[in-house]
C-alpha positions in Angstrom: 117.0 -8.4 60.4 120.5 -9.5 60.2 121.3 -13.0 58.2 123.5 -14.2 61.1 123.6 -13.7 65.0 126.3 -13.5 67.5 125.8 -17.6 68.0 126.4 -17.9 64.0 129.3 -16.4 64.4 130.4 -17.9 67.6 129.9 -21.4 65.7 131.6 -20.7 62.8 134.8 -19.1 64.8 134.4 -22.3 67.4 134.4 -25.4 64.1 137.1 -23.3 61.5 140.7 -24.7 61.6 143.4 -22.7 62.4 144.8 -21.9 58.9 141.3 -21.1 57.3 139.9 -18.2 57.5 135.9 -16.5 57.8 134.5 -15.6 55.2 131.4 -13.4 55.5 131.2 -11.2 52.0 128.1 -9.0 51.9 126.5 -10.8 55.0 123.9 -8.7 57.0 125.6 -8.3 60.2 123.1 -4.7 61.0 123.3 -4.5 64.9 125.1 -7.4 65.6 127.1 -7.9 69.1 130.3 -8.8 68.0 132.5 -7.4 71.0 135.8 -9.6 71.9 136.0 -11.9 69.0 138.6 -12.9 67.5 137.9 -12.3 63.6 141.4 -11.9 62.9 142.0 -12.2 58.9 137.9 -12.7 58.0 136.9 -11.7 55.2 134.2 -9.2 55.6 134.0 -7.1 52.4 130.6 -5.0 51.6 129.2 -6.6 54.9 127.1 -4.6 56.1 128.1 -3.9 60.0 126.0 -0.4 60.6 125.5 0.1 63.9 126.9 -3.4 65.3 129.4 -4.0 68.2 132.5 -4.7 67.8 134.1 -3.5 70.7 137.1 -5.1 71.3 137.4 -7.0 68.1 140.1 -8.4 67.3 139.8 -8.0 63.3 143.5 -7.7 62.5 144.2 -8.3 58.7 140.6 -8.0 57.8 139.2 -7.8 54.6 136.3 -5.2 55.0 136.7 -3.6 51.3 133.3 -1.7 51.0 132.0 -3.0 54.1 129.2 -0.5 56.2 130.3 -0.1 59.4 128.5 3.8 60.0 127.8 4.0 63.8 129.3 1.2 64.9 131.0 0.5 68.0 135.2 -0.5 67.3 136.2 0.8 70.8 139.6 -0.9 71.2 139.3 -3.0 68.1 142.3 -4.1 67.0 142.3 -2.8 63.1 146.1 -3.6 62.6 146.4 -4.0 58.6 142.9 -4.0 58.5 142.2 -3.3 54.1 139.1 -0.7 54.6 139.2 1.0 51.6 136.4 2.5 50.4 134.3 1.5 54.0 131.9 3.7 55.3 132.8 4.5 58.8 130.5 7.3 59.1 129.9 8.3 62.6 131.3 5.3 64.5 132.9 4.9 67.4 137.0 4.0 67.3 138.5 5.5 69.8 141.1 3.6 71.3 141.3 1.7 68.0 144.4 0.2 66.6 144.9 0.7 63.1 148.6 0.2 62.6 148.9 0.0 59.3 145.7 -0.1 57.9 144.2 0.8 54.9 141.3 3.2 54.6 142.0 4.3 51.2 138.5 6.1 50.5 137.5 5.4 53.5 134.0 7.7 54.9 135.2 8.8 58.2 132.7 11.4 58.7 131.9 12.4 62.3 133.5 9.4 63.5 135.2 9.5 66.8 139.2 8.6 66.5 140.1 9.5 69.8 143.4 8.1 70.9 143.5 6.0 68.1 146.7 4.5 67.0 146.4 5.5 63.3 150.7 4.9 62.8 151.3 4.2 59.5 148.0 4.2 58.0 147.1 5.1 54.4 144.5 7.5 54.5 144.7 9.1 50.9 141.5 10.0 50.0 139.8 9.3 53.1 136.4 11.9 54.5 137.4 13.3 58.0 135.3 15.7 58.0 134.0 16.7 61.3 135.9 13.4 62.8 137.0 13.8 66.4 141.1 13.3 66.4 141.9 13.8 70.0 144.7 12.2 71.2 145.4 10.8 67.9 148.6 8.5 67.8 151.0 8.6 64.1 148.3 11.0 62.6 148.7 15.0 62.1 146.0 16.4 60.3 
């Protein structure tokens, strides 16, 4: 059972100012429909986000440091300068993702789909692709 639900989060995003920022560290976000917020900035590290949606996500400068994303949905999230290092992305969905500069240092990217992904300037050392799908795959030759 996730610790917050799409309303929490909705609240949260609805009464924070503009210079502050979200700060969900280690929150139980398992399943969560997160699709077309803005989370731009939060701070999400070791939250656990398996299997959630965030389709569409605008999570641009995101803290997400540890954070469990494995079989979630980041179709067209926006990922630009997203810090993902050591994240476990294991089987999810970013195709169409823009991560422009983001950091998946360590990152699990097992099986995860990276279709048309813009992955331009990325940091990638030590990152698992294995059996990732790179179709398509903008700034990233493997």
């Amino acid at each position: 059972m996730p610790d917050l639900t799409r309303s929490d989060i909705l609240k949260i995003t609805a009464l924070r100012s503009v210079d502050s920022k979200i700060v969900l560290s280690g929150a139980n976000l398992e399943g969560v429909d997160l699709s077309d917020l803005k989370l731009s900035g939060a701070e999400l590290t070791s939250a656990n986000l398996r299997d959630a949606n965030l389709s569409g996500t605008n999570l641009s400068g995101a803290e997400l440091r540890g954070a469990n994303l494995r079989d979630a949905n980041l179709y067209s999230a926006n990922l630009w300068l997203a810090k993902l290092w050591s994240a476990n992305l294991t089987g999810a969905n970013l195709s169409g993702a823009e991560l422009r500069g983001a950091n998946l240092t360590g990152a699990n990217l097992t099986g995860a789909n990276l279709s048309g992904a813009n992955l331009s300037g990325a940091e990638l050392r030590g990152a698992n692709l294995t059996n990732a799908i790179l179709t398509d795959v903008i700034g990233y030759k493997p």
